[in-house]
N, C-alpha and C positions, 0 to 999 in steps of 0.2 A: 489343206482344206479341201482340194479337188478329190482325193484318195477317198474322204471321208465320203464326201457326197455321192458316188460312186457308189463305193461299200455300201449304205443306205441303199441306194435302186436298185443295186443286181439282187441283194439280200434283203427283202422288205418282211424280215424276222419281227422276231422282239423288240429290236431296235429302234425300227421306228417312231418315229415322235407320237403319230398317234396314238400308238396303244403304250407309250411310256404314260404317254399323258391320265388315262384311261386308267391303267395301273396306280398314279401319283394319286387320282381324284378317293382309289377306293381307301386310301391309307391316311390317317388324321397325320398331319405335319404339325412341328411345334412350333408355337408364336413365337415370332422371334425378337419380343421381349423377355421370353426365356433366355436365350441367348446374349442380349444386351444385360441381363440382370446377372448374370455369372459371370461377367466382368466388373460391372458398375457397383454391383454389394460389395465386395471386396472392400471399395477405395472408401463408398459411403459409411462402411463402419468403420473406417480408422478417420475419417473425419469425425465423423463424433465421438470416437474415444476420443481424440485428441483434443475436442470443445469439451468433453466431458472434466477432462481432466484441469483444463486453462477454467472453466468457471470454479470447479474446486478449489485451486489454488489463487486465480487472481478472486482480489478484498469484495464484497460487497458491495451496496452503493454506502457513503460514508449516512448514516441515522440522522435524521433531521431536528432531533432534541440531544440536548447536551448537558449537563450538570456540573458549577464550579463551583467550590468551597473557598471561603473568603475569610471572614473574621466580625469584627466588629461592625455592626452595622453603619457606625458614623466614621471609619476608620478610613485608610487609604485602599484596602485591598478590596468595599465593595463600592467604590467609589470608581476605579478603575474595572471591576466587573461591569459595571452599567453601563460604560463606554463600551464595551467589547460587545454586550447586550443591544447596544443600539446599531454596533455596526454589522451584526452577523444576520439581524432579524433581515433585514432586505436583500440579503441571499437566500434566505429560503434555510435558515438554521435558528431553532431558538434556543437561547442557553439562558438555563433555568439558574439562579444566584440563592446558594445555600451559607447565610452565615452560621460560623461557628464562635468559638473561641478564639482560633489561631493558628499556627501553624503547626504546631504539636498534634492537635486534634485533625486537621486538614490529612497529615500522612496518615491518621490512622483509617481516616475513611478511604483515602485510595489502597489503605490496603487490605481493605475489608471487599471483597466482591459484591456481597449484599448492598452495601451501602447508598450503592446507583452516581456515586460521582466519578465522574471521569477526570475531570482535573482538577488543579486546587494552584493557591497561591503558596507557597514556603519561604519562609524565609531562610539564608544563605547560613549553614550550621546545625543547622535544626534538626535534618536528615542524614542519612549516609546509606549505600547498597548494600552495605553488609547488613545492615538491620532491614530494610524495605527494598529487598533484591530484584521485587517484580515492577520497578516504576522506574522511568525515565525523565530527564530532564529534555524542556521546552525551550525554554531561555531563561537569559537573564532581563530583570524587566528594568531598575533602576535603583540606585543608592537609597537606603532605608539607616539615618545616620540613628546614633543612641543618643542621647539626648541626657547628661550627667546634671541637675539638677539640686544643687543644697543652700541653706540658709545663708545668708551675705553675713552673717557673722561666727560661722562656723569658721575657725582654723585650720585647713584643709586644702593644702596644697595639691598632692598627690593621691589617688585614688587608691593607695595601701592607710592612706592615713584617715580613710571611711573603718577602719576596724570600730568596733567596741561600740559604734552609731546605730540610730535607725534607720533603716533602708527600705524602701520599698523597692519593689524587684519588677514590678507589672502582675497579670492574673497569672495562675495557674492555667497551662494548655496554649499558653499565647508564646511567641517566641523569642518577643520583647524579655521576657522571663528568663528564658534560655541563654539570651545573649549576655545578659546585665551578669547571671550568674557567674558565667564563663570569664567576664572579665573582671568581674572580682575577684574569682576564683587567680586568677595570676598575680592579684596583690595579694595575697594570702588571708582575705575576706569571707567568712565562709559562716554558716549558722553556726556554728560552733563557740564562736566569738563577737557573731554581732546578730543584732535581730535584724531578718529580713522580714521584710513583713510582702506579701504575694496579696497585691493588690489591682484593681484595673485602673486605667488611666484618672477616671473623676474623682477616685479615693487616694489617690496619690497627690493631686493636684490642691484639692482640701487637706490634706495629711502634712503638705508642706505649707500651705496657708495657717493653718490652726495651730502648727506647732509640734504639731504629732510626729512627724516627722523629719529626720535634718535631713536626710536626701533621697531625689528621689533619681532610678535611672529610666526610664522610657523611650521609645522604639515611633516616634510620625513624622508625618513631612515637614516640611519648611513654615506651609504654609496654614497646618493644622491650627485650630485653635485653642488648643493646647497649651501649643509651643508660643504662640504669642500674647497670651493668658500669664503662661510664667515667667516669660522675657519683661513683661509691663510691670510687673510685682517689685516695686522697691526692696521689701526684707529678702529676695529671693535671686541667684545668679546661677548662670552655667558654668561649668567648670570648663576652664583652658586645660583638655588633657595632653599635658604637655608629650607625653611620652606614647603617642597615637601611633607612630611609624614604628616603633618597634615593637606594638602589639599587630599589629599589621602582620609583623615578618611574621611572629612567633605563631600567629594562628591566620592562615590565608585564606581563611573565609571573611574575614575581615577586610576593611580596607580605609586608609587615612583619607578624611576629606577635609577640608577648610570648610569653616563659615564666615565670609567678610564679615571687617567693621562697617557697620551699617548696613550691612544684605539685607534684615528686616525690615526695620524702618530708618532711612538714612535722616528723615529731617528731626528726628530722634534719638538718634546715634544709637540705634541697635543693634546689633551690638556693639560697644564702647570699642571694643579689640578685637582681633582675628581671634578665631576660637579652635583650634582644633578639635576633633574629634574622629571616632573610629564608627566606623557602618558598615554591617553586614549587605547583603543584597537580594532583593523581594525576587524572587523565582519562579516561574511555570512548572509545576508537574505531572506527571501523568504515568496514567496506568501501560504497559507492554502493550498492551493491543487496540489503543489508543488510534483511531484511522489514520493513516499518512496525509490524506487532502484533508482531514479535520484540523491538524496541527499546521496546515500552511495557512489555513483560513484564519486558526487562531493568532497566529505569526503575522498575518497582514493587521489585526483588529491591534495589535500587542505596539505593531509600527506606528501606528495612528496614534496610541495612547503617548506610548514613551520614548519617542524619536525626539520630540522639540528639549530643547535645554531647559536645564531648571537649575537652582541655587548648586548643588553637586553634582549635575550631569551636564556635559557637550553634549551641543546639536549632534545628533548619529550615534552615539556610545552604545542606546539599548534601541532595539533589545540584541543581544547578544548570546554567543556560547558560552562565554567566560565568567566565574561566579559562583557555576551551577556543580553542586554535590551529586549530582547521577549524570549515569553514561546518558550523554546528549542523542534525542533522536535522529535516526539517519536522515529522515525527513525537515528536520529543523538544519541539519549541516547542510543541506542541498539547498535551503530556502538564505541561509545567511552567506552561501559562497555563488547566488545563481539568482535570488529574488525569488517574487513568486512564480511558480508553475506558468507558463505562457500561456494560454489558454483561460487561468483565471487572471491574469490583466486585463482583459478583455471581453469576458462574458459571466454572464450571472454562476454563482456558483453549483448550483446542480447541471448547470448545462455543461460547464468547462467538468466535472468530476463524469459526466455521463459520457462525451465524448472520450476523455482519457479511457474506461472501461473499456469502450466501445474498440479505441484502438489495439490498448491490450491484447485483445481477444482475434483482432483482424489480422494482426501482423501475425501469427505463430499457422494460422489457417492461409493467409496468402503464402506463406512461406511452406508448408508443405501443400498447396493445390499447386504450384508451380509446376513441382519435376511429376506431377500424378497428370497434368495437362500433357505431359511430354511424353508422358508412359502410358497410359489409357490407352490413345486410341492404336499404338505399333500392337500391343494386345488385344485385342478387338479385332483389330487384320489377321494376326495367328490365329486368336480363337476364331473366326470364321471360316477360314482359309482350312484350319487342319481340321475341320468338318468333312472335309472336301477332298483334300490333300492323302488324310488318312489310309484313301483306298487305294491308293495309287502302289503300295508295297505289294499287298494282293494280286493287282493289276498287272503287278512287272513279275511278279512270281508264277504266274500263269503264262503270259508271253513267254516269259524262258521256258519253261517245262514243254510250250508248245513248238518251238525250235527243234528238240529231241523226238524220234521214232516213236509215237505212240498208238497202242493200238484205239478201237473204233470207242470202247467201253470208257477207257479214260479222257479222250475227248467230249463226249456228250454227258462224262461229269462237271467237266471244266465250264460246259457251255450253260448248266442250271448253277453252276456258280457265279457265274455271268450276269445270269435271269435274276439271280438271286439280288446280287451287288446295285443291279439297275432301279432294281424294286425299291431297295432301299435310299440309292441315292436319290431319285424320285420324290422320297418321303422327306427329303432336307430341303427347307424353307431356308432362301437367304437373300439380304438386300440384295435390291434392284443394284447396285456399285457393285456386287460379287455374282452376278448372274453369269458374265461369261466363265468365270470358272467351274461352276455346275456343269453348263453344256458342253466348256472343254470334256470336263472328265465325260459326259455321256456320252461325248463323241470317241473316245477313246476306246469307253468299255466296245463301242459299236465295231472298233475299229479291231480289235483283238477277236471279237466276236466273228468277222468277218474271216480274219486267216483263217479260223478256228473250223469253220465251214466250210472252207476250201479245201482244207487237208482231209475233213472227214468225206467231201465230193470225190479225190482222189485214193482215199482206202475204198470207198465204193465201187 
């Protein structure tokens, strides 16, 4: 540092600070937010490609209406919609209850796009993926037995030995229809050889009161009234099907269930005997792109309905994965092997679905701002530094050449090469933190500047 200061006062050239200064003033310098910005755009746009791309791909917020297809309005499947309707509205979801027919009709509106429903109740046979490849299964919600109904003076032991009788079957589009069929169809019962008559439940229930019909088979709860309608009917009895487990194996959508002596009305003795019987099973389903937090919220409404016991279900049974004719949602396996989502045990459901988003979104952005924290600013020190640094080749290339014999003409080109380099280092704007490297280098060029004059005083 003494060399330099020296240099300076014997030679009060170009070099000196004031008329660098002087020089710097006449030259526009660039803000050196130019220079922080040709670092920092870089990293800022692969942030937001990166956000660009995590909002494309992570879901939405999950839609705040919802639409389920049920069946008969006095039936079990909008009976159970109304519960799920009172418990969704005070999170902030309303689901709208569209009856139909049944569940025949239910698949064909999920798989109608137009249709606007998102899920539907089906019953357990009714469906399969090869026919309705775009829909997924929710759960299982609880045992829906059948219900084998004929005249107490009918001959009819075995349910092959309904041939050649009249049958009613349930409506048309209902799945009560579907199932009755199906198990007729194993006794070798079929319209061919007996009349099925496709009726709904109230025309079935007068059909076997009137006489119009000797049996009827129908698809409700335990505790419908209905079933306790036909149980009270002196001319009229359920059938003990005795061979209920081996329809069971033979089609596994089905399943054997009891009905105690006396489960009805015990001080009545209703039923007189255990009853066996086969029941399919009441199902959640839903469209592919069906929200993932929508089907957990459905899942918690589905708990509250069909968790408690009833005549053919244990406390806990449903809802469940087991039952169900489509591939089960990945969202519904996480919710029956995990419960619900942690965040909606705990808070209202738009907040716990907005937070979940929110993290989504946070973790893949803190994970690459990390190593770009770590890397930014050693880049920013180069990119400033080799501002600076850059001239220094030039620098050491004129030193050397001024080591070697030169005559007076190549020297006083070297020295406006000097004048020149100064001018422009001069014109480089940079943090108050990289100041001393400027004035290094100024000192240098001064310092070279200085041989350079000395040798040109000694050719003189």
């Amino acid at each position: 540092m003494q060399d330099y200061t020296v240099a300076l006062i014997r030679y009060p050239g170009r070099g000196m600070p004031e008329q660098s200064s002087n020089r710097s003033a006449e030259k526009p310098s660039p803000a050196p937010a130019n220079r922080r910005l040709t670092v920092t755009l870089p990293a800022s746009v692969l942030i937001l490609a990166v956000l660009a791309l995590l909002v494309y791909f992570v879901r939405s917020a999950p839609p705040d209406r919802i639409v389920i297809a049920t069946g008969d309005p006095q039936g079990a499947y909008a009976r159970f919609a109304r519960e799920y309707q009172a418990f969704m509205r005070p999170q902030g979801v309303e689901l709208e209850i569209r009856e139909t027919h049944g569940s025949v009709e239910n698949l064909k509106l999920l798989a109608d796009p137009d249709s606007g429903v998102d899920i539907a109740f089906v019953q357990s046979g009714v469906g399969s993926p090869a026919r309705f490849p775009g829909l997924v299964g929710i759960a299982g919600l609880y045992h829906e037995p059948l219900w084998v109904f004929k005249r107490r003076d009918l001959d009819v032991a075995l349910l092959r030995d309904l041939r050649g009788k009249r049958i009613g079957v349930g409506a048309v589009g209902s799945g009560a229809r579907q199932a009755a069929l199906a198990l007729l169809d194993e006794n070798g019962v079929d319209a061919g050889n007996t009349a099925l008559m496709s009726s709904d439940m109230v025309s079935q229930i007068e059909g076997l009161r009137e006489g119009r019909l000797d049996a009827a088979l129908l698809i409700a709860s335990a505790t419908s009234k209905a079933v306790s309608t036909l149980l009270a009917e002196a001319d009229i009895e359920l059938m003990d099907v005795v061979r209920a487990e081996a329809y069971a194996r033979r089609k596994p959508v089905f399943s054997e269930v009891v009905l105690p002596r006396g489960a009805i009305d015990p001080a009545r003795d209703i039923p007189a005997t255990d009853k066996r019987m086969i029941s399919p099973v009441a199902t959640l389903v839903a469209r592919k792109g069906f929200h993932p937090a929508l089907i957990s919220l459905v899942l918690q409404a589905a708990s509250e309905a069909h968790a408690k016991p009833t005549l053919f279900d244990k406390a806990g049974e449903f809802p469940s994965a087991s039952h169900v004719d489509f591939p089960i949602a990945k969202r519904s396996r996480r919710f029956f092997k995990n419960g619900p989502p942690f965040l909606q045990r705990y808070l209202p459901f738009w907040a716990a679905t907005l937070i979940d988003r929110l993290v989504l979104l946070a973790l893949p952005l803190v994970t690459l701002l990390f190593p770009l924290v770590k890397i930014v600013p050693p880049v920013y020190r180069w990119r400033v530094r080799s501002r600076i640094y850059s001239w220094y080749e030039q620098l050491l290339e004129i030193e050397s050449n001024a080591e070697h014999k030169l005559p007076a003409g190549d020297i006083a080109s070297y020295l406006h090469e000097l004048d020149d380099m100064e001018d422009e280092v001069n014109a480089i704007t940079v943090p108050l933190s990289y100041a001393d490297n400027k004035y290094n280098l100024r000192m240098h060029i001064e310092l070279v500047r200085t041989r350079l004059q000395e040798k040109l005083k000694r050719l003189a």
